[in-house]
C-alpha positions in Angstrom: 18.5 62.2 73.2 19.5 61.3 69.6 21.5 57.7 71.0 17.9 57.2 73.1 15.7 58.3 70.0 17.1 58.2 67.0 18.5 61.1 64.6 15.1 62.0 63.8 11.9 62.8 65.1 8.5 63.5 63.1 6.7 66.4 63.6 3.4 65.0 61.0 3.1 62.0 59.4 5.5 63.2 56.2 7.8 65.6 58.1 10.8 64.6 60.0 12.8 66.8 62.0 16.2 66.2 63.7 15.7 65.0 67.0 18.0 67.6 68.7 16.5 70.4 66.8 12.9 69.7 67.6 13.8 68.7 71.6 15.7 71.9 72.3 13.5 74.2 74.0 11.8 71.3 75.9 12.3 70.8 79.8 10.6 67.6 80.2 9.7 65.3 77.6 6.9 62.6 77.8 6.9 59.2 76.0 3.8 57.9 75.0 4.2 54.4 74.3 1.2 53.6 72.6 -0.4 51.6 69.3 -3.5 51.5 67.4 -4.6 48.4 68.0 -4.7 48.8 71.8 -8.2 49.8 72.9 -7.3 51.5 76.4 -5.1 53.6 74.3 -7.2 54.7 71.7 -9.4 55.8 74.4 -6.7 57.7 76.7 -4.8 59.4 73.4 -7.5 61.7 72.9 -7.7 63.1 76.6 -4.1 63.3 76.3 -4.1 65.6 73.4 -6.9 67.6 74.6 -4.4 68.2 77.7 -1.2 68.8 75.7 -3.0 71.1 73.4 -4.4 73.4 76.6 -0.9 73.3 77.2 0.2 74.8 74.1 -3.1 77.1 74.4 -2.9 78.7 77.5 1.1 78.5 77.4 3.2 78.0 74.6 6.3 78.0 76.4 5.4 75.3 78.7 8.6 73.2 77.7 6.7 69.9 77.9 7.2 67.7 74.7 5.6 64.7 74.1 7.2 61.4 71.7 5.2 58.7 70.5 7.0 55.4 70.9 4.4 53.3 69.0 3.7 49.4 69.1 2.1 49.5 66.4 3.0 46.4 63.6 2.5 48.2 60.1 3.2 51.2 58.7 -0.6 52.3 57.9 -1.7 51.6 61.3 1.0 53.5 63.1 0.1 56.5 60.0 -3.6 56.5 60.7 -2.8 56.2 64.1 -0.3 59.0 64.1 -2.2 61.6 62.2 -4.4 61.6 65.6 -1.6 63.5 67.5 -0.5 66.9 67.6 3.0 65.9 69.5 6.2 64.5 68.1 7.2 60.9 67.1 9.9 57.9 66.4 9.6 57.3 62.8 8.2 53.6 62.5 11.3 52.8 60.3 13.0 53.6 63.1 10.6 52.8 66.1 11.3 48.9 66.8 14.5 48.7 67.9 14.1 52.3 69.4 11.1 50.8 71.3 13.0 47.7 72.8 15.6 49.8 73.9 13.3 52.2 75.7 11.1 49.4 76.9 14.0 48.0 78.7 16.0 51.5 80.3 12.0 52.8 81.9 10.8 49.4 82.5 7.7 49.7 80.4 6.1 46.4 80.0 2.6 47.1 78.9 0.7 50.0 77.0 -0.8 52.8 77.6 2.3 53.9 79.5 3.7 57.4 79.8 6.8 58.3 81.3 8.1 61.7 82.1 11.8 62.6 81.8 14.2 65.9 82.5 14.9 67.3 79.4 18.5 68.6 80.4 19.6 64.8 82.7 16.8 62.3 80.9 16.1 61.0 84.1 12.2 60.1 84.7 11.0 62.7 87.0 
């Protein structure tokens, strides 16, 4: 997943982690593509990291992984923004071109959208 993601991944706002390292115990990884300044998501992050952290909860080898892929136009908003998650994300220096390139390969074309992928083949499931 590092050609799809990026080298790097963050793990909090002012940690980042390399991608492959942080990925490897995951069996399906979910991309969030999201941004702050989109209403519907604001109001559907929290519900999904209310359900990701039962996850983690109830079992904490679940293998799911979530990545933000944000939309978001600054750094401060995507920050702010960011600091609202408990899962991984592309860097903002990196997450433009990132987010074209996944945009195009799942066929996202608006946001909220989530898309679910096999960890081992990285096709969506």
């Amino acid at each position: 997943f590092n050609s799809s993601f990026g080298p790097n991944l963050l793990s909090n706002v002012n940690l980042k982690r390399d991608t492959a390292d942080t990925l490897t115990n995951a069996r399906l990884i979910g991309l969030y593509f999201s941004a702050h300044w989109c209403g519907p998501c604001r109001q559907f992050t929290p519900m999904l990291a209310e359900m990701y952290d039962h996850l983690k909860e109830k079992s904490p080898t679940h293998g799911i992984e979530i990545v933000f892929v944000s939309g978001d136009r600054d750094e401060q908003s995507f920050n702010q923004y960011y600091e609202t998650m408990p899962w991984k994300a592309i860097p903002f220096d990196q997450s433009q071109f990132v987010k074209q390139a996944l945009n195009v390969t799942y066929g996202v074309r608006g946001i909220p959208a989530f898309v679910v992928l096999d960890a081992v083949s990285g096709q969506v499931v």
